[in-house]
N, C-alpha and C positions, 0 to 999 in steps of 0.2 A: 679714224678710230684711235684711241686714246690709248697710249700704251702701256699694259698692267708690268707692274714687278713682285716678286715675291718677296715676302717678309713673314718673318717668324720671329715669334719672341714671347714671353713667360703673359699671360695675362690670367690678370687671379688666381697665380699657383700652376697653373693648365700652361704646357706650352701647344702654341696653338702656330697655323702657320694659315697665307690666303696669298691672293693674287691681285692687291687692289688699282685700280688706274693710279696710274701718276699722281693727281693732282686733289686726290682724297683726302680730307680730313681725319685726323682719326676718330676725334669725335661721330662723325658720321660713322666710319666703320664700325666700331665698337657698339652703334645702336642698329646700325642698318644688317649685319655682318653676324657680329654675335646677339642682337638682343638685349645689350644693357642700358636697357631706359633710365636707367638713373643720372647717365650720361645728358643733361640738359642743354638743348643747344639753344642758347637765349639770344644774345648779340651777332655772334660770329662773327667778334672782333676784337676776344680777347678782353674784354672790358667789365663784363659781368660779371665771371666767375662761377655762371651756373653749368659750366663743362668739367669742372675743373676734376683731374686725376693725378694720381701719383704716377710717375712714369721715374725708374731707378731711384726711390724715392722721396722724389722733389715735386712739387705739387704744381703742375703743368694745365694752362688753357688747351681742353684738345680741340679747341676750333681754330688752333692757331698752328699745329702741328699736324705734318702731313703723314697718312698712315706709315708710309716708306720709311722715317726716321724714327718712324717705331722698331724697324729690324734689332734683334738682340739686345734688346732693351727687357726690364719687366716693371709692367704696364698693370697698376690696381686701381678699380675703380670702388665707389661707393657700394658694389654688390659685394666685392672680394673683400673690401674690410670689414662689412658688415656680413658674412660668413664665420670669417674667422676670430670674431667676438673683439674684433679691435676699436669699434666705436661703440660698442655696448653701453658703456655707461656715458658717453653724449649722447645718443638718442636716447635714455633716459632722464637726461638733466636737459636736453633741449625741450621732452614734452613735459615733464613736470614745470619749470618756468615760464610754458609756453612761451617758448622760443622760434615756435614756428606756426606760421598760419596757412598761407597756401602752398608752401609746402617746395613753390618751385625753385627756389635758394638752396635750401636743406643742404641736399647731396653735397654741393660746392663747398656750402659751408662747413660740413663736417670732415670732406677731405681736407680742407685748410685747414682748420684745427687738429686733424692726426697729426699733419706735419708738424703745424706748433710744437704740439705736446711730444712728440717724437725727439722734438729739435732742443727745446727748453720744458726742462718739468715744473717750475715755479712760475712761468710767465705772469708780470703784475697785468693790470686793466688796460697800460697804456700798449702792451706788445700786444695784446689782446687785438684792441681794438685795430694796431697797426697792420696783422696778420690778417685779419680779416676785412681791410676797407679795402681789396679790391674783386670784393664780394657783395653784390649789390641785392637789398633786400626791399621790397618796397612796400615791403608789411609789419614788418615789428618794430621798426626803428632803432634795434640793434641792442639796446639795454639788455633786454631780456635771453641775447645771445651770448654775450660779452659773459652774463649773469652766471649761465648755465656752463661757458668755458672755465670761466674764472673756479667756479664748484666742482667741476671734476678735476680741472686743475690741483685745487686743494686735498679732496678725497683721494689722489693717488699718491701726493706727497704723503698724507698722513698714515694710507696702506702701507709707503712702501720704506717710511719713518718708523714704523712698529705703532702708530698712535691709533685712537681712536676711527 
């Protein structure tokens, strides 16, 4: 039998606590555990980006990270930002650009981009596109993402500029 440890730590606001085996992803837990399908498990090898969460916030493969290293940690995913109205205006500028079509990138992509915009609030095309090429999308061809970053990119300088 596999042996469980306990961990606790902030996840979307909620501190929450569980008992997962050893050798748990937390990807896995986080959809198996709590229910957050947003949570994409694509490769499960860290390559895709369709897991990807903020954990103390830095934007982390959770199929590469084991629940247990989640202890004391706080851990958000694509449901908890998109709650507390933190990607609001990217999933408005990804579907206006249609920047997404099946949809199953999305989540990864838009936690990459909080962190961007988190990190730098003027990112040009090329951090853009850097931030995001280890997010793999096999349906837009990335123009139209890069498109939709680069636009909210600009509308919150301009918010937060006094401008238009």
């Amino acid at each position: 039998m596999e042996r469980e440890h306990a961990v606790a730590f902030t996840l979307n606001g909620e501190r929450v606590a569980c008992r997962p085996a050893a050798r748990t992803h937390l990807g896995d837990l986080l959809r198996a555990e709590f229910g957050l399908t947003g949570v994409h498990l694509g490769c499960e090898h860290g390559v895709c980006g369709a897991c990807t969460i903020l954990v103390d916030g830095r934007a982390t493969r959770s199929c590469l990270m084991l629940a247990v290293q989640a202890n004391g940690t706080v851990v958000e995913t694509i449901e908890g930002l998109t709650e507390r109205g933190a990607v609001a205006d990217l999933q408005d500028a990804f579907h206006v650009r249609n920047a997404l079509q099946c949809g199953y990138c999305t989540p990864g992509m838009l936690v990459t981009a909080a962190e961007l915009l988190a990190e730098e609030a003027a990112p040009g095309r090329e951090a853009i596109r850097a931030a995001i090429g280890g997010n793999y999308c096999r349906c837009t061809g990335y123009h139209a993402i890069v498109d939709a970053i680069a636009a909210v990119a600009e509308g919150r300088a301009a918010r937060e500029g006094g401008g238009a």
